[in-house]
C-alpha positions in Angstrom: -5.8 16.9 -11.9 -2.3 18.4 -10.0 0.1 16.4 -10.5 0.9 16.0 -6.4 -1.8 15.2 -4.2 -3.3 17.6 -1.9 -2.7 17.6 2.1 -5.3 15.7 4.0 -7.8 17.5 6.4 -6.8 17.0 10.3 -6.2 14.9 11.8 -3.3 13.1 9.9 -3.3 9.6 9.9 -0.1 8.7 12.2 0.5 4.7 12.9 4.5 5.1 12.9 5.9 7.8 15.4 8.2 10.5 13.1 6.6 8.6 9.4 3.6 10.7 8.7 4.7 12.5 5.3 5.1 16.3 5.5 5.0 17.1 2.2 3.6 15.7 -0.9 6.4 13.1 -2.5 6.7 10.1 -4.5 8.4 6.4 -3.5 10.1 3.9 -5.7 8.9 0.6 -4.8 11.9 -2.3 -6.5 11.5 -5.8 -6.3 14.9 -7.0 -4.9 16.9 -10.0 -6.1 14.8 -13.0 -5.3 18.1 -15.4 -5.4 19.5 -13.4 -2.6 15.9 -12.3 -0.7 13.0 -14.3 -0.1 9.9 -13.8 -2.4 8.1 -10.5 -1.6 11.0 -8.5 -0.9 11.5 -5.0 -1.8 13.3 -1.9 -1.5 11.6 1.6 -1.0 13.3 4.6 -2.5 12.1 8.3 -2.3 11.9 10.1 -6.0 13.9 12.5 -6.5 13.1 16.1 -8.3 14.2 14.3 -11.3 12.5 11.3 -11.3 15.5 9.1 -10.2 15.3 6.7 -7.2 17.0 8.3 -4.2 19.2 6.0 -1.1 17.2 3.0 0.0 14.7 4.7 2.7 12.7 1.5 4.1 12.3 -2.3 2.6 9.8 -4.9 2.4 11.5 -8.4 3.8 9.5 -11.3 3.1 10.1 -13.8 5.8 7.4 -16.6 4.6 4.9 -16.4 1.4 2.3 -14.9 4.0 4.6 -12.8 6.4 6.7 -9.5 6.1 8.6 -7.2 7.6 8.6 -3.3 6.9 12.2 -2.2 8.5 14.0 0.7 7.8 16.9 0.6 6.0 19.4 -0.1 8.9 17.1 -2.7 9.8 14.7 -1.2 12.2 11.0 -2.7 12.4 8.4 -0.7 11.8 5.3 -2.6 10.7 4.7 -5.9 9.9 1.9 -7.8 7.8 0.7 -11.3 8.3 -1.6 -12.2 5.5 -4.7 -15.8 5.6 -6.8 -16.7 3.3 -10.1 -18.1 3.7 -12.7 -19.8 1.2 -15.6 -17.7 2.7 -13.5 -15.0 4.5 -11.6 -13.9 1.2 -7.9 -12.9 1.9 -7.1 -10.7 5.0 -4.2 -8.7 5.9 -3.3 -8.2 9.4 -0.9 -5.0 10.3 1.3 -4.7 13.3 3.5 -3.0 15.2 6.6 -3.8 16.6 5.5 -4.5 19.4 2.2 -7.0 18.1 -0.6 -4.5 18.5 -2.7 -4.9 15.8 -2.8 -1.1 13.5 -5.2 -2.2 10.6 -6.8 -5.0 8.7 -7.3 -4.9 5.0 -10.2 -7.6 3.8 -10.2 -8.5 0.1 -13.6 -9.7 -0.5 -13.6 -13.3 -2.7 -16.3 -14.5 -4.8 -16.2 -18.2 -5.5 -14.4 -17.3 -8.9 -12.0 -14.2 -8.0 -11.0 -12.1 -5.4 -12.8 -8.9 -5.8 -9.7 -6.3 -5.3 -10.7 -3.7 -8.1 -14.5 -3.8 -8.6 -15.9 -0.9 -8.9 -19.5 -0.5 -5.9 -20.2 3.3 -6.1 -18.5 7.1 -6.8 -16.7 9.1 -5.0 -15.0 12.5 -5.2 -12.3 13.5 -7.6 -13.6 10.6 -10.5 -12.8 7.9 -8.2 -14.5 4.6 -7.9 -14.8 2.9 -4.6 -14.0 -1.1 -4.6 -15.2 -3.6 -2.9 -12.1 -3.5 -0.1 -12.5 -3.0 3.2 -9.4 -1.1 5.2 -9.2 -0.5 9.0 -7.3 0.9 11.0 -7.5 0.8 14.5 -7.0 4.1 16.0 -9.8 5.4 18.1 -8.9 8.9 17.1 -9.8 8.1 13.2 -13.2 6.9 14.5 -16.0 8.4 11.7 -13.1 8.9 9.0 -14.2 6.5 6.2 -10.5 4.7 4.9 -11.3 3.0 1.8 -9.1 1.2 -1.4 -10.2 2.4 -4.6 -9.7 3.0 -8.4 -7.9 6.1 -8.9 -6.8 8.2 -11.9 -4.4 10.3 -11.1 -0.7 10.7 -11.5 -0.4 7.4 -13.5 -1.8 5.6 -10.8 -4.6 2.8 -10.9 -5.1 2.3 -7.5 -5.5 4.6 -4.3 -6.3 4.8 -0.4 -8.9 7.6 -0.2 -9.8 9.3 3.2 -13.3 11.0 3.2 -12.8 11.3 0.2 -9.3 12.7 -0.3 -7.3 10.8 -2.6 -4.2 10.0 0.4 -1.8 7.4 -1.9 -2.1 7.0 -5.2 0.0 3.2 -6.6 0.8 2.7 -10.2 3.3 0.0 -11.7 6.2 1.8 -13.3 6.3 -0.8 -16.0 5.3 -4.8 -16.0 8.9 -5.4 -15.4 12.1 -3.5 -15.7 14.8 -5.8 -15.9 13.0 -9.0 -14.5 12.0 -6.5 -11.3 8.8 -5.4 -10.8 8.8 -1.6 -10.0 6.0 0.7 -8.5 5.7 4.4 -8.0 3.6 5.4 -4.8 2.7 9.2 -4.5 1.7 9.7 -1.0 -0.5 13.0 0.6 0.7 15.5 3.3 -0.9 13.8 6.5 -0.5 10.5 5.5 1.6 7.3 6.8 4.3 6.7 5.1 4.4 3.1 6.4 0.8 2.5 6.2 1.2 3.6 2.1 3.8 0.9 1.8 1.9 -1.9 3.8 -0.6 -1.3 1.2 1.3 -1.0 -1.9 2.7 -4.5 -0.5 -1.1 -6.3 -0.2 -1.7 -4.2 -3.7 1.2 -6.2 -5.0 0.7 -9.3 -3.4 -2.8 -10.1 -4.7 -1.6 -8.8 -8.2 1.6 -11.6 -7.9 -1.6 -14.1 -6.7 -4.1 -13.2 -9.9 -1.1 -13.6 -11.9 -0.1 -17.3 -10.4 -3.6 -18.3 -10.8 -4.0 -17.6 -14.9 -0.9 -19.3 -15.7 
């Protein structure tokens, strides 16, 4: 395994004019303050060479326990996610733009005992195991691609978007909490969304925050 992962084959996957990542790099993902923000709030750093979180680049606002708002860091919207739940439909994740066209919808398949976000349902390339998670994006020129969530080990990650399968984020949790906030690293491919990586680090956490609320 390289320790970056490798550019995706064309076409790049573009949601957010001027976002799709160049190069292969890493983002901090920080819980922010929850007496001063709303739950699900977080900031969204790039790495730099030596590991250290950069200037805030975008952040997660959490307006409502099942809406948010990706903004950059003056306050711009990019992207924002709406999330239901359903007893039969599982728990689905609704992406949009600014201006309310939907991008994608991430389903989370639910059993009658647990959501299913992690089970492993076949193989795929580079040791990765595809999970029963179904992401779409609505873009007629990614029609064919196959976009799916899956378990991924690579770069201290346990969770990944892989694109026909290329491995094109990889999330891992930097540690269960550093200083009562929750921090995640997200490596993110050449040819990827930089927005869409975030959106789903956000559901990744989000349904981690809601497993964890439901065994206490």
């Amino acid at each position: 395994m390289t320790d970056r992962l490798l550019p995706l084959p064309l076409p790049a996957l573009t949601l957010i004019p001027d976002f799709t990542a160049q190069q292969p790099e890493s983002l901090h993902v920080k819980e922010r303050d929850t007496w001063k923000r709303k739950q699900n709030s977080y900031t969204v750093s790039r790495l730099t060479a030596a590991g250290k979180p950069g200037d805030a680049y975008l952040q997660v606002l959490g307006e409502s326990r099942k809406e948010v708002s990706i903004q950059t860091a003056d306050g711009r919207e990019l992207m924002r996610i709406s999330k239901e739940n359903s007893l039969l439909k599982g728990t689905v994740y609704h992406g949009m733009s600014a201006q309310g066209d939907e991008l994608w919808t991430l389903k989370v398949k639910s059993s009658v005992l647990k959501d299913k976000w992690g089970e492993s349902r076949g193989a795929c390339t580079e040791g990765v195991a595809l999970m029963r998670i179904d992401l779409v994006v609505h873009d007629a020129s990614l029609s064919g691609r196959t976009i799916e969530i899956a378990k991924i080990d690579t770069l201290n990650a346990n969770k990944g978007v892989i694109i026909d399968g290329h491995p094109a984020v990889a999330m891992g949790q930097k540690g269960f909490w550093s200083h009562t906030h929750r921090e995640d690293v997200v490596s993110v491919a050449p040819g990827i969304d930089i927005v869409l990586a975030v959106a789903v680090t956000w559901a990744k956490i989000d349904q981690e925050n809601d497993a964890m609320g439901a065994s206490v």
